[in-house]
VOMAR-857331 format. One record per residue (C-alpha): y, z, x. Coordinates in steps of 0.5 Angstrom, whole numbers, padded with zeros to 4 digits, always signed. Layout:
<pts>
YZX
...
</pts>
This chain:
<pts>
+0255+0223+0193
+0249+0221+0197
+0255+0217+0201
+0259+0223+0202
+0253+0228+0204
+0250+0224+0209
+0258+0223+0212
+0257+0231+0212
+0251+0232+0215
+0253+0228+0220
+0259+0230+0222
+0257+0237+0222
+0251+0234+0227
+0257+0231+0231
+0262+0238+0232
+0255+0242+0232
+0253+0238+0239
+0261+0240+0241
+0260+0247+0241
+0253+0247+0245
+0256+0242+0250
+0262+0247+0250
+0258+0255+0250
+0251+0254+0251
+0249+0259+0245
+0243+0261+0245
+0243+0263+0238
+0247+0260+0232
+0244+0254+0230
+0244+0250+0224
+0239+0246+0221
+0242+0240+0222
+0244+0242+0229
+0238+0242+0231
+0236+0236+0227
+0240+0232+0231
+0239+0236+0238
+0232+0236+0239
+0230+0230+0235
+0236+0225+0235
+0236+0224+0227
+0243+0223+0226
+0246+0219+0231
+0239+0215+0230
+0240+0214+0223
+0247+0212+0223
+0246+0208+0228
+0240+0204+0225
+0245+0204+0218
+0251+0200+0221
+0247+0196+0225
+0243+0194+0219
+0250+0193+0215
+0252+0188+0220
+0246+0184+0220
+0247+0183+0212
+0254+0182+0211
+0255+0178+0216
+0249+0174+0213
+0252+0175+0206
+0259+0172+0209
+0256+0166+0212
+0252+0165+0205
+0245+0166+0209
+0242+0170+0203
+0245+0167+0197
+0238+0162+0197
+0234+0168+0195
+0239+0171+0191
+0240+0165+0187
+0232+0164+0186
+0231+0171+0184
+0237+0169+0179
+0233+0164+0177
+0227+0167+0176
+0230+0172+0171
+0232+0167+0167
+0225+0164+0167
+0222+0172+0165
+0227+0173+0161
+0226+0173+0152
+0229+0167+0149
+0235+0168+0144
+0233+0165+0136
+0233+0157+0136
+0241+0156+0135
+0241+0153+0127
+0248+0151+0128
+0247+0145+0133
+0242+0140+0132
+0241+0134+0137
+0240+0127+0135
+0235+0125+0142
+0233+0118+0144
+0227+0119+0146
+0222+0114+0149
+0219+0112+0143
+0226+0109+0140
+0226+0105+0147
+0220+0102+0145
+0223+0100+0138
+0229+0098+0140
+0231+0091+0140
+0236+0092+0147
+0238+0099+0150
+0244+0100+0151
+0245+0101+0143
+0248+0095+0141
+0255+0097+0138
+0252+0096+0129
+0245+0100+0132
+0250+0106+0135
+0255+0105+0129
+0250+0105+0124
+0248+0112+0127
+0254+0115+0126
+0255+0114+0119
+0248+0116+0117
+0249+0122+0121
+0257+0122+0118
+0253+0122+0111
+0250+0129+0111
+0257+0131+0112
+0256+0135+0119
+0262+0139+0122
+0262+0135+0128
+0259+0129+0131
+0259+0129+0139
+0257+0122+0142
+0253+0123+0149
+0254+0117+0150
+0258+0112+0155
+0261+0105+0151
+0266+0102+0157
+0264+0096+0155
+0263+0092+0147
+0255+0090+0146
+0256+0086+0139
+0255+0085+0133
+0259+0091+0131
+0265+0092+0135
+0269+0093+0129
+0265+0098+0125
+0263+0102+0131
+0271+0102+0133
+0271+0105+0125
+0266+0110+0126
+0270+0113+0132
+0276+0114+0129
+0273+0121+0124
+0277+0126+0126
+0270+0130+0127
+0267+0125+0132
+0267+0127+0139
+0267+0122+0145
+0266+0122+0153
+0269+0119+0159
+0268+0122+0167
+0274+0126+0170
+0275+0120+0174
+0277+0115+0169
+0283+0115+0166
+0285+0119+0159
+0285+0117+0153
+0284+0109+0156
+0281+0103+0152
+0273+0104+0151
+0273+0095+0148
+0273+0097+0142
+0281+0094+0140
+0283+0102+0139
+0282+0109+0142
+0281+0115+0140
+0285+0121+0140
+0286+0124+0147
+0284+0131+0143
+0277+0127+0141
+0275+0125+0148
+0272+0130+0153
+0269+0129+0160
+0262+0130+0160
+0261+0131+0168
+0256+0136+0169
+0258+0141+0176
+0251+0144+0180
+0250+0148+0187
+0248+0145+0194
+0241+0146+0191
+0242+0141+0186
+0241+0146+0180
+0246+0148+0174
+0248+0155+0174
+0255+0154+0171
+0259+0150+0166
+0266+0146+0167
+0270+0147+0161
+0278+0145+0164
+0279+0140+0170
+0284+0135+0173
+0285+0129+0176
+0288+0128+0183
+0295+0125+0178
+0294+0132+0175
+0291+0130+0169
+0289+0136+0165
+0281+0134+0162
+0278+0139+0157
+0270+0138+0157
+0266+0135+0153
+0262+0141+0150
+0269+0145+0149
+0272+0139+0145
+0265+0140+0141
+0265+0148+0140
+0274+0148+0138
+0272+0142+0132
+0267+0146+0130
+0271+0153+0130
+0278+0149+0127
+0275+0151+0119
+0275+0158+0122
+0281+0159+0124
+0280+0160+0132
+0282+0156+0138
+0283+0157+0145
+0289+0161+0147
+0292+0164+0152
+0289+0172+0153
+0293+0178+0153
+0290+0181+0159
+0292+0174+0163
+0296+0168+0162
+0291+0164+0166
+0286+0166+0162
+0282+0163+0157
+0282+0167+0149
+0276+0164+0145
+0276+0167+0139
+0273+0175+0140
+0272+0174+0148
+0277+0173+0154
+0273+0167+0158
+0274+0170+0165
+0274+0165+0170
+0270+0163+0177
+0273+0166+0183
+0271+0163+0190
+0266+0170+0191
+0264+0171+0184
+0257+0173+0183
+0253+0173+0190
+0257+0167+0193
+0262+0167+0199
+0265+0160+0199
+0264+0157+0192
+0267+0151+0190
+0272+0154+0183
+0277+0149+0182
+0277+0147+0174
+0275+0153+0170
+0269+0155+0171
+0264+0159+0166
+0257+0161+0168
+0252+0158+0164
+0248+0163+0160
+0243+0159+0158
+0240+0160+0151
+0233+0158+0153
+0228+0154+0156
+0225+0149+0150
+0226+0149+0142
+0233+0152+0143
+0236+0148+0138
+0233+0143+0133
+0232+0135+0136
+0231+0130+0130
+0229+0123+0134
+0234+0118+0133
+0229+0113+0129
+0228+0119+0124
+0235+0118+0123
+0235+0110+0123
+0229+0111+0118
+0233+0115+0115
+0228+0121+0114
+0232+0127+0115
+0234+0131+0109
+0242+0131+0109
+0242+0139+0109
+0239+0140+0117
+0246+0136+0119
+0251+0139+0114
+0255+0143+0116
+0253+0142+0123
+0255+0142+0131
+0250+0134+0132
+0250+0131+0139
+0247+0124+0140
+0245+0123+0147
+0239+0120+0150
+0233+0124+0152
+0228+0119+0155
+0227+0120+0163
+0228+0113+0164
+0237+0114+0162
+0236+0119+0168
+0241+0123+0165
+0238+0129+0167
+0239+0135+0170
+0235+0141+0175
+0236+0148+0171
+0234+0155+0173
+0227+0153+0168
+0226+0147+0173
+0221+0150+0177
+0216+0153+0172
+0216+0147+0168
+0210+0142+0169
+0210+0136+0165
+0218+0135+0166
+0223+0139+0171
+0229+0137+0169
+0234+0139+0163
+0237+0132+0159
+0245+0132+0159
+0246+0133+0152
+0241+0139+0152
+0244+0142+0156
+0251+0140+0153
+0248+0144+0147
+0246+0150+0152
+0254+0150+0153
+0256+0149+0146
+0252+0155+0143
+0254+0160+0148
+0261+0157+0146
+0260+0159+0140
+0257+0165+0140
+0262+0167+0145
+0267+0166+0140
+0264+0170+0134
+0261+0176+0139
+0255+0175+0139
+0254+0174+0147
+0258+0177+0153
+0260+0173+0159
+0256+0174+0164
+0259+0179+0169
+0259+0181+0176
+0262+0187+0182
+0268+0187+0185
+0267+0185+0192
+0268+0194+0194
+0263+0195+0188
+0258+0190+0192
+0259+0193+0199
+0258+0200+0197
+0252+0197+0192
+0249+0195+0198
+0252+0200+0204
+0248+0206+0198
+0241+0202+0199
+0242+0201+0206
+0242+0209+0207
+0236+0210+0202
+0232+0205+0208
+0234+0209+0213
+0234+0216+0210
+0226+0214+0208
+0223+0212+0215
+0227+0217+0217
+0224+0223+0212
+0218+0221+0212
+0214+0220+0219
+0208+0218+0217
+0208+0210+0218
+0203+0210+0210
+0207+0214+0207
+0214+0211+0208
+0211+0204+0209
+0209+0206+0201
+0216+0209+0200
+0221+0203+0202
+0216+0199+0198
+0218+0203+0193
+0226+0203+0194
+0225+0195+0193
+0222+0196+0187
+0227+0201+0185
+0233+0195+0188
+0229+0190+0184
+0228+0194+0177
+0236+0196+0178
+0237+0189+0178
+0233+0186+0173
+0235+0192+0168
+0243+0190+0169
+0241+0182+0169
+0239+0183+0162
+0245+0187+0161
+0249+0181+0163
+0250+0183+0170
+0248+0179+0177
+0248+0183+0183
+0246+0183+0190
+0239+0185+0191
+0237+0180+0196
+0242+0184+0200
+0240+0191+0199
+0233+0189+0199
+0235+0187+0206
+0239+0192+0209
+0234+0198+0206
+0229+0194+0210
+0232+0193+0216
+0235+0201+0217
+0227+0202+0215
+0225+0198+0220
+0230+0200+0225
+0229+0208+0224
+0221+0206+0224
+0222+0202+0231
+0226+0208+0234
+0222+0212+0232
+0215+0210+0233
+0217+0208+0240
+0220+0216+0241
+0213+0218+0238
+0210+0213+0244
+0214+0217+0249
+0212+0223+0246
+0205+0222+0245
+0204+0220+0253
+0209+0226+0254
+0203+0230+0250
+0198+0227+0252
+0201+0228+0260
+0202+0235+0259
+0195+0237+0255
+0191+0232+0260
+0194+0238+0266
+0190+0244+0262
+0184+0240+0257
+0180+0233+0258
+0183+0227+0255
+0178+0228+0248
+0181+0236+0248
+0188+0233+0249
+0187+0226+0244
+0185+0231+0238
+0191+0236+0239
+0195+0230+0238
+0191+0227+0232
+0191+0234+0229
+0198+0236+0230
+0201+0236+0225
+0195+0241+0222
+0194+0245+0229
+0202+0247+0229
+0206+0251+0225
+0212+0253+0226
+0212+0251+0233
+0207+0255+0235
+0200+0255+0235
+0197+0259+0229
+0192+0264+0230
+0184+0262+0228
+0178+0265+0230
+0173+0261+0233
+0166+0261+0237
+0167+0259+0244
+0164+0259+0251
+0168+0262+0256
+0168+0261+0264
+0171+0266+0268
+0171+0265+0276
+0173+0269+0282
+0173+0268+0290
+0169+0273+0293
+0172+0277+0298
+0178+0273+0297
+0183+0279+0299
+0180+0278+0306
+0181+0272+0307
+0188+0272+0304
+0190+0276+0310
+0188+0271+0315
+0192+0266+0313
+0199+0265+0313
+0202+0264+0306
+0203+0255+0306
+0196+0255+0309
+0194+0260+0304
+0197+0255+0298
+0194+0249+0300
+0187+0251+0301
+0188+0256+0294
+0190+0249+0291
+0185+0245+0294
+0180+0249+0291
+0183+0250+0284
+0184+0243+0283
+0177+0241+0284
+0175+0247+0279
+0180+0244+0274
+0177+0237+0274
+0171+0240+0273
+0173+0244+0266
+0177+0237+0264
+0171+0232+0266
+0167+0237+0260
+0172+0236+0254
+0174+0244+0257
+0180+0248+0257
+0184+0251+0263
+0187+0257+0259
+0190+0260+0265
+0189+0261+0274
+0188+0268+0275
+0190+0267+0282
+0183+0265+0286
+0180+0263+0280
+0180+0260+0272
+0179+0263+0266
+0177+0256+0262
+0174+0255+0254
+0169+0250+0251
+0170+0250+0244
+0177+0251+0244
+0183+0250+0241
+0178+0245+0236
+0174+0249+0232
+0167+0248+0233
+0162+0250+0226
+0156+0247+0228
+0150+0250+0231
+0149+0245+0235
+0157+0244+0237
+0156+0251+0240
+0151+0249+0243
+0154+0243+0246
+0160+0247+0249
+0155+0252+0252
+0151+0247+0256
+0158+0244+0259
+0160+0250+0260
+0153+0252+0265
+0153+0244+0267
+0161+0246+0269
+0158+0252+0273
+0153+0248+0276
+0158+0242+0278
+0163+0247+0281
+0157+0250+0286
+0155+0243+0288
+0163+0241+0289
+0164+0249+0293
+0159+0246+0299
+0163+0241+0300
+0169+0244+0300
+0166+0249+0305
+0164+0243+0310
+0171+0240+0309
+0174+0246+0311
+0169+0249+0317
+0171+0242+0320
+0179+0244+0319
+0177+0251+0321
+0179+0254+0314
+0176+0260+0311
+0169+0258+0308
+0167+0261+0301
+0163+0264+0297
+0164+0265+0289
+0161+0268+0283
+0162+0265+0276
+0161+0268+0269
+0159+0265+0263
+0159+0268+0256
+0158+0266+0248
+0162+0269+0242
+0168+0269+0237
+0175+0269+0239
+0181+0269+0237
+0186+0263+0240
+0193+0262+0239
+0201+0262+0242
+0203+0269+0246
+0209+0271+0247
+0216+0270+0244
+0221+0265+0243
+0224+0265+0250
+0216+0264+0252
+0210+0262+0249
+0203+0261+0252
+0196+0259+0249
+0192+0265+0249
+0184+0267+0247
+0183+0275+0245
+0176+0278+0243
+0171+0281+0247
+0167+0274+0249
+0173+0275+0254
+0172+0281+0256
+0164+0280+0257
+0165+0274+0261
+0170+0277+0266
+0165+0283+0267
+0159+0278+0268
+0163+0275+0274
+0164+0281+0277
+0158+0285+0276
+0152+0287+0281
+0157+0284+0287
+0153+0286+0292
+0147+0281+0289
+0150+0274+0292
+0143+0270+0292
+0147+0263+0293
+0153+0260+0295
+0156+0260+0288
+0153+0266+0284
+0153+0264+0276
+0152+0269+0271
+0151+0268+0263
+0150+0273+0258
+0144+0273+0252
+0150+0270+0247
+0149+0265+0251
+0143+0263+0252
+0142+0265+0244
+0147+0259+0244
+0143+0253+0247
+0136+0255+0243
+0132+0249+0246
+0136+0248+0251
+0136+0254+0255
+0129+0251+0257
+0133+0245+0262
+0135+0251+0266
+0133+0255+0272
+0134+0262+0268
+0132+0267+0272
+0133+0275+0268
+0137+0280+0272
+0135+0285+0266
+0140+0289+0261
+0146+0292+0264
+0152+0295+0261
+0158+0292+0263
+0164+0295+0267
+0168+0298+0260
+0163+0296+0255
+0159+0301+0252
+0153+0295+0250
+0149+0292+0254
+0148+0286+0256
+0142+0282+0258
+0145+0278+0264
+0142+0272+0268
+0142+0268+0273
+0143+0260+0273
+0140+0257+0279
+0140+0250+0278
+0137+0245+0272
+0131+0243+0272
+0128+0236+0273
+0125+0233+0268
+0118+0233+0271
+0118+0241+0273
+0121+0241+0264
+0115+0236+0262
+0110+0241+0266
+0112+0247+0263
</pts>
């Protein structure tokens, strides 16, 4: 399903672009179009999706991944709960301590015979004899030769040696008593599956060792190994049908399958099965009822036979890594068993399609996430949690009896997350620097940094919603400029009008201020916006760099007049007006055309002060401030020259406003003296 609607989705992405291409509509577009046109999350998302389903399968092919998907397999063995000890089995282990009794190693042929016979007391099921004898170590040649020949004695020999051959003893056993005891593992030298059938190069067939075992043991109870019903090649064991290894079973690509391989389900890691020392029977120190009626596997436990074998178990064991054969032989017959009487189900895998789309399935999930989610904390803790999600699936199915792909999965999701991520981190990049280019041309680079920070709070609905605030608003205005427009021809008029504007508009961004709009000759700026400032002395800060704004655009005016009486340009005079008070900001306009706006009567005021008393112009730059605003500074209005030009009321205003005249800063000495 999640395949399906993400196939749609994209296809609608794709027609949807068609049409604009074609018509151009100005109305009519979908979600998804306008997912697709304005933030290319489709094609972006497809794109990272198939890319990261390349890497992975074509690393799954070459077998790359298959390393971490056998660890994570044996690692679950490992936490697995082993099953109850296996009663049916015991193993007869030479160990260490019976090296150091023996009188000679290898047993000399009276020692193994006399094994086997007091073994053969207790009436087991079935003996079977992990033990290599090519060549006679007597005495005893002729009682071992005996003891070999009970129909419920089982020997070994290699695939390589020839069946049925003589074993020095003047007599053979039966073809059907003899089975290979060869022990089959990966390149990585662990043991993960069992070989049950094998041929030599004359075509031979061979039957296991462990198999041989499991049938003797079965014959009272009327099973054996037939064919099955759902394919004459396969193997029927009692109530399971032994499906054989294919090349691509499980997480393998090239896996070796000749013979007829099962994987091996281990039953646990130690005290899977009862071990009696080899001395113990000797001595003969073992009640006849733990043998009866049991499977008995005599074999060597000691480390120095270097019979020995890595399992999935190897790399949590401390004191010894590497599993004895006759155990592990054990480990064959008990799932043999169990198989046979229902107990257990062969492991099972995917077909090859069920994998792809395993894996193709959380490849999308990756993507869909970094691309849902843009905030880099909140995605980074999200594909965690797919990988958990992965892992979890697969560790709940591998006790299920299931090996699935997780290395793969886990890879593909990461490599779409991080594809989706990169692509768009970078996009992110390029859109900040956009931002921060096209904040940078109306408000200071702080002003801009905080808008961008802030952005997912500041826009809603891809407009800038309303909010009420305290700014200090800045009007400014050229004196007579109708006149001097007049003169000039209109390309003169506009280079001298920019070249008076731009060093207005520094002055405003070199103060963290906002250009809101040039109002022809001059500019309507704001310090406090569109940041909310709350505190008193923020307020305080923004009214301060609004009258140092004023003051620096006095100084910068008699240079601009020198500069341009040497040009033979008009020279000028300006008035600025200042005022404190609640406004209200946000986007005008609508859908074709937005602007960012201030309303409130602080505006109004401001706009008054800078055209009010016209005739009083005591200095070159005539700057104005209301009360508000000195209220606004407190202490800091004593930095200023303030000079009083009383209580008036404003053009279209009905209240009237205390207005002062701002000639200068004073000096620190002139502040200290006062």
């Amino acid at each position: 399903m999640i395949a399906c609607r993400f196939i749609s989705i994209w296809y609608e992405c794709i027609i949807s672009r068609l049409i604009v291409r074609v018509n151009r509509p100005r109305v009519w577009q979908t979600r998804w179009e306008t997912w697709a046109k304005t933030d290319e999350g489709g094609p972006r998302l497809v794109l990272a999706v198939a890319i990261a389903l390349g890497l992975v399968l074509g690393l799954r092919g070459q077998g790359l991944l298959l390393p971490i998907e056998r660890a994570l397999y044996d690692r679950w063995v490992q936490l697995r709960p082993a099953r109850p000890l296996d009663d049916r089995i015991v193993v007869v282990g030479i160990t260490e301590a019976d090296l150091r009794r023996l009188p000679t190693w290898p047993l000399t042929d009276d020692l193994l015979a006399a094994t086997i016979d007091r073994i053969q007391a207790a009436k087991p099921a079935v003996i079977g004899v992990d033990l290599y004898r090519n060549l006679r170590r007597p005495p005893g040649s002729q009682a071992l030769a005996r003891a070999l020949q009970a129909p419920n004695v089982i020997t070994i020999q290699s695939i390589d040696g020839n069946p049925g051959s003589p074993i020095a003893y003047g007599s053979q056993p039966p073809l059907d008593r003899v089975g290979f005891n060869d022990v089959i593992y990966d390149d990585d030298g662990v043991v993960r599956r069992a070989l049950l059938l094998s041929q030599n190069e004359r075509g031979d067939l061979f039957q296991s060792f462990a198999l041989l075992v499991a049938l003797t043991y079965l014959q009272p109870r009327q099973i054996t190994a037939v064919e099955s019903p759902l394919n004459n090649n396969w193997m029927q064991l009692g109530q399971s049908t032994l499906i054989p290894l294919e090349p691509d079973a499980g997480q393998y690509q090239d896996l070796d399958a000749a013979g007829y391989q099962i994987w091996l389900d281990y039953r646990g890691r130690q005290n899977f099965v009862d071990v009696v020392p080899l001395h113990n029977v000797l001595a003969a120190q073992v009640e006849p009822d733990r043998l009866a009626g049991k499977v008995v596997l005599l074999g060597t436990l000691a480390e120095s036979s270097r019979d020995l074998f890595f399992t999935p178990y190897s790399p949590t064991e401390r004191y010894q890594a590497r599993m004895a054969g006759v155990l592990l032989h054990a480990q064959i017959v008990s799932q043999l068993l169990d198989l046979a009487d229902g107990r257990r189900r062969l492991p099972w895998f995917w077909t090859a399609g069920q994998e792809i789309a395993w894996i193709v399935v959380w490849t999308m999930v990756g993507g869909i996430v970094a691309q849902g989610l843009p905030v880099l904390a909140r995605s980074s803790l999200a594909i965690g949690g797919v990988m958990g999600a992965i892992g979890c699936a697969g560790l709940g199915l591998f006790y299920g009896g299931a090996w699935i792909p997780i290395a793969a999965p886990g890879l593909g999701a990461a490599l779409a997350w991080g594809a989706v991520a990169a692509v768009r981190g970078q996009q992110a990049r390029q859109q900040r620097q956009m931002a921060m280019k096209l904040l940078g041309m109306n408000a200071s680079p702080a002003v801009a940094k905080t808008l961008w920070r802030d952005r997912h709070r500041v826009i809603e609905s891809g407009r800038l919603p309303g909010q009420k605030l305290v700014a200090t608003i800045v009007f400014t205005d050229i004196r007579n400029f109708s006149t001097i427009a007049e003169r000039l021809d209109p390309d003169v008029l506009l280079d001298w009008l920019n070249d008076y504007l731009d060093v207005l508009t520094r002055e405003v961004l070199a103060r963290d201020g906002v250009v809101n709009k040039f109002t022809g000759d001059g500019i309507l700026a704001m310090f406090g916006a569109p940041i909310a400032r709350t505190k008193p002395i923020e307020i305080a800060d923004d009214a301060e760099r609004a009258i140092d704004c004023a003051l620096a655009m006095r100084a910068e005016l008699i240079r601009l007049n020198q500069s341009w009486h040497s040009r033979r340009l008009p020279v000028i005079q300006m008035r600025v007006g200042i005022y404190t008070g609640e406004v209200v900001v946000g986007s005008l306009g609508g859908r074709d055309r937005l602007e960012y706006g201030v309303l409130g009567d602080s505006t109004n005021v401001a706009s008054r002060l800078e055209s009010c008393m016209k005739e009083r112009q005591p200095d070159n730059c005539r700057i104005l401030v209301g009360d508000a605003t000195v209220a606004a500074l407190g202490d800091r209005a004593e930095q200023f020259l303030l000079e009083s030009w009383g209580i008036t009321t404003l053009k279209g205003k009905h209240q009237r406003v205390s207005v002062y005249h701002v000639s200068g800063r004073r000096s620190p000495d002139t502040h200290l003296s006062n």
